[in-house]
MIROVEX-715870 format. One record per residue: residue number from 0; residue in one letter; x, y, z of N, C-alpha, C, O in turn. Coordinates in pm, whole numbers. Atoms other than C-alpha are relative to their C-alpha. Last residue first. Layout:
BEGIN
(NUM A (X Y Z) (X Y Z) (X Y Z) (X Y Z))
...
end
This chain:
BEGIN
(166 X (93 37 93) (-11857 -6332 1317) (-105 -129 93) (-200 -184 37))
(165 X (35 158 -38) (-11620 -6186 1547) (-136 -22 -53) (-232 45 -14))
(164 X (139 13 -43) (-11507 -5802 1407) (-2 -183 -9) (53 -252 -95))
(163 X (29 74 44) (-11109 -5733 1392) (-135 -18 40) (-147 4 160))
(162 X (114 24 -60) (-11015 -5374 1417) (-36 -89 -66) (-56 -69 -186))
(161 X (142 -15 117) (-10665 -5326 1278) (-117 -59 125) (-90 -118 230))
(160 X (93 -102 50) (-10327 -5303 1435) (-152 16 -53) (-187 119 -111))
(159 X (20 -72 98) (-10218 -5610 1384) (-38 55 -43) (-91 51 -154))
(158 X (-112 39 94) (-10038 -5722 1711) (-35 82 -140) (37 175 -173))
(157 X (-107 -108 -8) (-10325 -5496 1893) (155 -14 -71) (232 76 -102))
(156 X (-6 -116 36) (-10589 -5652 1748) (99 82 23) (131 175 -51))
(155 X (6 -17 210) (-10465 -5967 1757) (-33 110 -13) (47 163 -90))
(154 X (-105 9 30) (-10401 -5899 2166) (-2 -31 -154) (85 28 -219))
(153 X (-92 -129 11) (-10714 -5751 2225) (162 -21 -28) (234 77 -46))
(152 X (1 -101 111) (-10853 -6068 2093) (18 138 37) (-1 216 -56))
(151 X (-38 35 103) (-10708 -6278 2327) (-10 116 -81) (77 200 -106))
(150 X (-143 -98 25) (-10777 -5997 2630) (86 -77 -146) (177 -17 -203))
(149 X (-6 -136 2) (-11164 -6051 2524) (190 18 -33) (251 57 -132))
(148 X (37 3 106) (-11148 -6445 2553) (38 153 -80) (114 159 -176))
(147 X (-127 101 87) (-10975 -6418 2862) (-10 -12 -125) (97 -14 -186))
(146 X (-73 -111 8) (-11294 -6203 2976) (168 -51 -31) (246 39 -62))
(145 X (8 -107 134) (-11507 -6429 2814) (107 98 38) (163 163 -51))
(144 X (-86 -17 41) (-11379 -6775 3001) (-23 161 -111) (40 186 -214))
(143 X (-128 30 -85) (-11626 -6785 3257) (145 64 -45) (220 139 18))
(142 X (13 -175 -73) (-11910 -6667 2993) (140 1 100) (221 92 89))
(141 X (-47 -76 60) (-11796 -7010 2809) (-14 157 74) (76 240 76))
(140 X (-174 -3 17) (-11807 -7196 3088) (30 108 -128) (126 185 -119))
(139 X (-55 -78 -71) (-12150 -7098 3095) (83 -19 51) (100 40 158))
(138 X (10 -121 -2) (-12248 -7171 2773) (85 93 130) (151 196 126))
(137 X (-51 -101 81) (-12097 -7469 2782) (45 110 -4) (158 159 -3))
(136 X (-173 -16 -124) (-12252 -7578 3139) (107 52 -114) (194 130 -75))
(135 X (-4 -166 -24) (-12624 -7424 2917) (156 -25 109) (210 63 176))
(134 X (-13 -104 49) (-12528 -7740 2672) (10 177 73) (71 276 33))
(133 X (-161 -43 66) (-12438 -7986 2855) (-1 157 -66) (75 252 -50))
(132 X (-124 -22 -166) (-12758 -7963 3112) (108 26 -95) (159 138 -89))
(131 X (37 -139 -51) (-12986 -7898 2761) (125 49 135) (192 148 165))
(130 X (-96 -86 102) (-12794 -8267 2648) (3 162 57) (106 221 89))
(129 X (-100 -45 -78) (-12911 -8348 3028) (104 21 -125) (222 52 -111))
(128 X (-18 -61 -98) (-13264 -8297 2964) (181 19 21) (231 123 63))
(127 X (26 -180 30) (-13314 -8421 2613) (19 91 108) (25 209 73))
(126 X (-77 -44 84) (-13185 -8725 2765) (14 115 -59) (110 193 -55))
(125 X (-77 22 -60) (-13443 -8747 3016) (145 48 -97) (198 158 -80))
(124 X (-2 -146 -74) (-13731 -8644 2823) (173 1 104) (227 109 129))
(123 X (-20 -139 122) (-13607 -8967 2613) (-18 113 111) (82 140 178))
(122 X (-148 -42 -7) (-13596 -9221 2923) (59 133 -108) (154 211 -100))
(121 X (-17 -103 -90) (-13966 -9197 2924) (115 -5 66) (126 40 180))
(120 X (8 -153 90) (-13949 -9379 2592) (22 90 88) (89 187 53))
(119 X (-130 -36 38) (-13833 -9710 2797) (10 103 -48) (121 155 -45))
(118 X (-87 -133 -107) (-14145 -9722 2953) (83 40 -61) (79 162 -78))
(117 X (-128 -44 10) (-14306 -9881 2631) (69 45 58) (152 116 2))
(116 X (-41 -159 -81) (-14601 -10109 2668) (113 62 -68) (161 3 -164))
(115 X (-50 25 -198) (-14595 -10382 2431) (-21 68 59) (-18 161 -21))
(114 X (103 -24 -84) (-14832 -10411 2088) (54 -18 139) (-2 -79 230))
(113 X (29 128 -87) (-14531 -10526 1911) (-76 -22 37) (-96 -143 50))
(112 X (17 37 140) (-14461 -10197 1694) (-82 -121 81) (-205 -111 80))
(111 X (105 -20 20) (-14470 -10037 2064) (-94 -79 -143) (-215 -90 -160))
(110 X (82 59 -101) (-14197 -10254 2191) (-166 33 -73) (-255 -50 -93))
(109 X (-28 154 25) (-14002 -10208 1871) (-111 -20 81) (-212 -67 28))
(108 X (73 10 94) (-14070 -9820 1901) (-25 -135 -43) (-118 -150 -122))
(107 X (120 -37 -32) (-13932 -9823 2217) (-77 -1 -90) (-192 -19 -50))
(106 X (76 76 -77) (-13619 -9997 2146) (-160 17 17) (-239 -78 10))
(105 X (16 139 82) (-13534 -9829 1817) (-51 -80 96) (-142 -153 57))
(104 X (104 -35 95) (-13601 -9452 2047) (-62 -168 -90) (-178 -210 -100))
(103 X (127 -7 -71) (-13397 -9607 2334) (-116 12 -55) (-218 -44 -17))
(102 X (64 99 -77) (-13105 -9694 2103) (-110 -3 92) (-156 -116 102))
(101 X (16 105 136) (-13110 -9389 1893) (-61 -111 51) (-181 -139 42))
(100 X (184 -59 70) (-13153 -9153 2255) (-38 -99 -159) (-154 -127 -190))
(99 X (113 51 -89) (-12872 -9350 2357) (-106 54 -54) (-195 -2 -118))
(98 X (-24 134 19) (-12619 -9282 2080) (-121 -28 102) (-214 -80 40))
(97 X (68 32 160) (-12696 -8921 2052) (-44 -134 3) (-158 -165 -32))
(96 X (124 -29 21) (-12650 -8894 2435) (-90 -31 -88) (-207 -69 -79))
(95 X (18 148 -57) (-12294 -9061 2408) (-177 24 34) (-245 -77 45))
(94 X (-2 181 96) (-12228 -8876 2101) (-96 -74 114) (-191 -147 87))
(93 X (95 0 69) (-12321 -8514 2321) (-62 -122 -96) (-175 -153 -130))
(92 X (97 -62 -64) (-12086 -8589 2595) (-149 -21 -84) (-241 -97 -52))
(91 X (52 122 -45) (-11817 -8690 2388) (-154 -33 53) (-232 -117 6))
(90 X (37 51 95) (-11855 -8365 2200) (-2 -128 24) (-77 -196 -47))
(89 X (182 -11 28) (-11882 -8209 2542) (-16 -62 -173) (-132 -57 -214))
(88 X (115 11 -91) (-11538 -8390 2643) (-147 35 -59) (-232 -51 -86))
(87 X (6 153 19) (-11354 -8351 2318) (-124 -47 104) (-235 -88 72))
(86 X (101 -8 128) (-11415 -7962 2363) (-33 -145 -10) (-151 -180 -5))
(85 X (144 -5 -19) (-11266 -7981 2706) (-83 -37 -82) (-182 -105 -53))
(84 X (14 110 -82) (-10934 -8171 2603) (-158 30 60) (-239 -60 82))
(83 X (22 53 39) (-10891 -7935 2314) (-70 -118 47) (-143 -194 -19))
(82 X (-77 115 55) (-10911 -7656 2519) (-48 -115 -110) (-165 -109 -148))
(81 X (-68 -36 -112) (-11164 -7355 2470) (122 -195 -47) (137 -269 -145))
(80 X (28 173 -63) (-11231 -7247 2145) (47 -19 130) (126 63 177))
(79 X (-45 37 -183) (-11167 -6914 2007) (-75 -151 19) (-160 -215 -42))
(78 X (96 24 -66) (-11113 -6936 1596) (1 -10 147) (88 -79 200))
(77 X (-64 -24 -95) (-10918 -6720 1341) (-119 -83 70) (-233 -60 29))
(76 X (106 52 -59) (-10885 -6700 988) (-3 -18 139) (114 -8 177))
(75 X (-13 65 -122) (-10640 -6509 797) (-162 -15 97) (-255 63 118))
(74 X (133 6 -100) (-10679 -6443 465) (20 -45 130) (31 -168 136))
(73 X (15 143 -79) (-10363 -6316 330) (-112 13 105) (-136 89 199))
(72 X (59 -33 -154) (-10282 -6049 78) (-22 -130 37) (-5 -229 -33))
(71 X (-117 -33 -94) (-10046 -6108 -257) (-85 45 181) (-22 92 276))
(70 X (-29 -172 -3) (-10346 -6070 -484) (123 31 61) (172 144 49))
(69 X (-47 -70 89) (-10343 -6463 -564) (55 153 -38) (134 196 -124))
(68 X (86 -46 124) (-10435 -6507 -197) (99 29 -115) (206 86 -94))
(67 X (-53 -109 89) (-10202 -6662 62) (-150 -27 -82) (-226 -123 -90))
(66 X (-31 20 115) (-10373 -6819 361) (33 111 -110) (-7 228 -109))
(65 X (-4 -148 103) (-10324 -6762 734) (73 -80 -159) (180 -136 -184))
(64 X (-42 70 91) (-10445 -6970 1010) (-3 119 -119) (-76 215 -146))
(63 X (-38 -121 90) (-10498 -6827 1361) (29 -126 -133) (61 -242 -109))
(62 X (-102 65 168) (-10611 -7081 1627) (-35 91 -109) (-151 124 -135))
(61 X (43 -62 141) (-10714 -6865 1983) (80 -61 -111) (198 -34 -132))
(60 X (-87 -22 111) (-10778 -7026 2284) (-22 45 -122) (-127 42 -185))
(59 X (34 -26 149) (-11008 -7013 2590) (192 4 -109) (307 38 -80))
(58 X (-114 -84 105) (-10947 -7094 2913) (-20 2 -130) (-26 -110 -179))
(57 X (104 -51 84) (-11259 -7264 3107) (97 79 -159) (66 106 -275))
(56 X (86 48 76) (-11051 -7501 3286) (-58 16 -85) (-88 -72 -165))
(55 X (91 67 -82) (-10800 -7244 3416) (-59 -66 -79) (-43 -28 -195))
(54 X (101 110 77) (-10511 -7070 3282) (-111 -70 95) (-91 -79 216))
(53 X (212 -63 -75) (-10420 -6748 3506) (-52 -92 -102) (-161 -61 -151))
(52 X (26 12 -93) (-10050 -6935 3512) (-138 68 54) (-198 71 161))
(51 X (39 103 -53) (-10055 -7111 3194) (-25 22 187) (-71 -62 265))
(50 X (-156 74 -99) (-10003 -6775 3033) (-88 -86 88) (-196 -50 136))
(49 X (-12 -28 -100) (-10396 -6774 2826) (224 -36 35) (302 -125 -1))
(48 X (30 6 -171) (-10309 -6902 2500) (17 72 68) (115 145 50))
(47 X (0 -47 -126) (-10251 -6851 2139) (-104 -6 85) (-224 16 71))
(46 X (84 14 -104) (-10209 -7067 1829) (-9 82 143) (45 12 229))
(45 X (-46 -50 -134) (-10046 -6975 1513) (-103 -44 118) (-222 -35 89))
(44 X (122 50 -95) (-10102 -7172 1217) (110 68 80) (233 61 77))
(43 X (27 -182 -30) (-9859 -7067 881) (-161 -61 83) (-265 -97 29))
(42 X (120 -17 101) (-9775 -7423 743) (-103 121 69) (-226 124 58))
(41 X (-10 -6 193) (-9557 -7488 1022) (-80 -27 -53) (-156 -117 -14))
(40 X (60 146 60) (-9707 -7388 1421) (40 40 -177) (8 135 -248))
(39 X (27 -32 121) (-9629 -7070 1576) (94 -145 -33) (204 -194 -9))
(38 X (-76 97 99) (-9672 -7148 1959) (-32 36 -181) (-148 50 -220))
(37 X (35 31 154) (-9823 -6858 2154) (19 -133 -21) (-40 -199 64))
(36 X (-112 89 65) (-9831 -6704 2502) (-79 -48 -108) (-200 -36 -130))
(35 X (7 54 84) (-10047 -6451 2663) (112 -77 -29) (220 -47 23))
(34 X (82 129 28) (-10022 -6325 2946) (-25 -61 -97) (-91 -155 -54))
(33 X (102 15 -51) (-10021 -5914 2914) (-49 -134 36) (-170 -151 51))
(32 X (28 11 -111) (-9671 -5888 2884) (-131 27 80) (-140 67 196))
(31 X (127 -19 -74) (-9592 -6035 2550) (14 36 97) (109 -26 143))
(30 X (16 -132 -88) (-9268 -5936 2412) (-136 38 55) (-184 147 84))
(29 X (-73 29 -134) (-9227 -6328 2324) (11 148 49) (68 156 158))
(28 X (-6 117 -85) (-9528 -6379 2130) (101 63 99) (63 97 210))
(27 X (123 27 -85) (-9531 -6042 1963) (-8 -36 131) (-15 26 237))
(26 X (-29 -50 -56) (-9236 -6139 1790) (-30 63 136) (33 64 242))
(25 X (-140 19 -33) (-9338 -6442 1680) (47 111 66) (81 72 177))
(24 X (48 89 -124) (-9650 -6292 1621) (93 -72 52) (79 -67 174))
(23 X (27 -88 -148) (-9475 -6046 1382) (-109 -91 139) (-140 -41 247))
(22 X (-177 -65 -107) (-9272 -6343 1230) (-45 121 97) (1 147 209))
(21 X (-88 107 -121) (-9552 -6533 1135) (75 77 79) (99 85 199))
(20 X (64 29 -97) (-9734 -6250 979) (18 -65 105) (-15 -45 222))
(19 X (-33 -112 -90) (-9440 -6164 779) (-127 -2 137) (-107 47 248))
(18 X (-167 27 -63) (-9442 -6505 636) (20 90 95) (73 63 203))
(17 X (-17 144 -71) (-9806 -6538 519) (84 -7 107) (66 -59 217))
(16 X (-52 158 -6) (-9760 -6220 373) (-42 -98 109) (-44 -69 228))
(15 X (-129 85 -6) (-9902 -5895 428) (17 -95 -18) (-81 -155 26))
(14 X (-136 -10 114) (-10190 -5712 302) (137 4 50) (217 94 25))
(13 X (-144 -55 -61) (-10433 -5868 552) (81 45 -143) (104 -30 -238))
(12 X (-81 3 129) (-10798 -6002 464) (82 107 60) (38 201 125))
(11 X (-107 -166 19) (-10957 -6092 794) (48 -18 -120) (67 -133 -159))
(10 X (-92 12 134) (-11199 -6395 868) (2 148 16) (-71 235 64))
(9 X (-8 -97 115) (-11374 -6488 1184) (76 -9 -86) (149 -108 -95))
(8 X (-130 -31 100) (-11446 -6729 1435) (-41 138 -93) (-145 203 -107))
(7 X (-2 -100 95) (-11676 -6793 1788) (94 -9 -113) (195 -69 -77))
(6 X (-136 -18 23) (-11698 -7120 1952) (25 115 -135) (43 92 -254))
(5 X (-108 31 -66) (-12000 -7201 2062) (158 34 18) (237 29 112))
(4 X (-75 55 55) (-12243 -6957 1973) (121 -79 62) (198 -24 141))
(3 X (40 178 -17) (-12525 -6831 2166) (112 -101 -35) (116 -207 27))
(2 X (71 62 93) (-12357 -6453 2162) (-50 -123 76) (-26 -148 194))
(1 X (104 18 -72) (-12211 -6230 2423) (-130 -100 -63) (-244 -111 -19))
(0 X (-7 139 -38) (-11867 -6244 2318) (-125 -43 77) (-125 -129 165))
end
């Protein structure tokens, strides 16, 4: 979990069902006692969480999705993320940057088309500055949340047996 990446995933090929997968995370789920909790979601989506009581801001989650193959095995897919309510944030975050740096750039280039001055451009370094700010508070929310991240995926590994690698 030591990567650049925001939000790590992977893919698994399983030779079980769709169905039986549900049901051993289901089971799983409630003989957790490392913290974790679930919800198993219809149309074969599992989601697991931190227990809400070592949850924190940075908390990471894990969405599971598991498709049938013609072979009878099932791809299951898997992604950490942290909440939904954070993620929204830095993708707000990043729009409302996008959106200014457009408008400052069409302004400034207007002025210059014009023969005007342009201060307004030396609002760009600026912007480019505090996407860089979103981006390394990410990162290091994400380091925050790695060792939560970690006991997630010791818990898929240990529901299904197998050594899963994060892509």
């Amino acid at each position: 979990m030591t990567s650049i990446r925001i939000r790590p995933r992977f893919q698994q090929r399983i030779t079980r069902s769709p169905e039986s997968l549900m049901q051993l995370f289901e089971q799983q789920l409630i003989a957790c006692e490392n913290g974790c909790v679930g919800s198993i979601i219809p149309e074969n989506h599992v989601l697991i969480q931190i227990n809400s009581s070592e949850r924190h801001f940075w908390s990471p989650q894990l969405w599971l999705t598991f498709d049938s193959e013609s072979d009878g095995s099932t791809l299951m897919r898997g992604l950490y993320g942290p909440s939904p309510s954070v993620w929204t944030l830095f993708i707000f975050g990043y729009g409302a940057l996008g959106v200014a740096a457009l408008f400052i750039t069409l302004a400034g280039l207007s002025q210059l088309n014009l023969d005007m001055s342009a201060p307004i451009l030396w609002a760009l370094p600026i912007i480019f500055s505090l996407a860089l700010g979103i981006y390394i508070t990410a990162q290091m929310g994400q380091k925050l949340g790695a060792q939560q991240t970690f006991e997630l995926h010791q818990f898929l590994e240990t529901t299904l047996d197998e050594k899963i690698s994060i892509h």
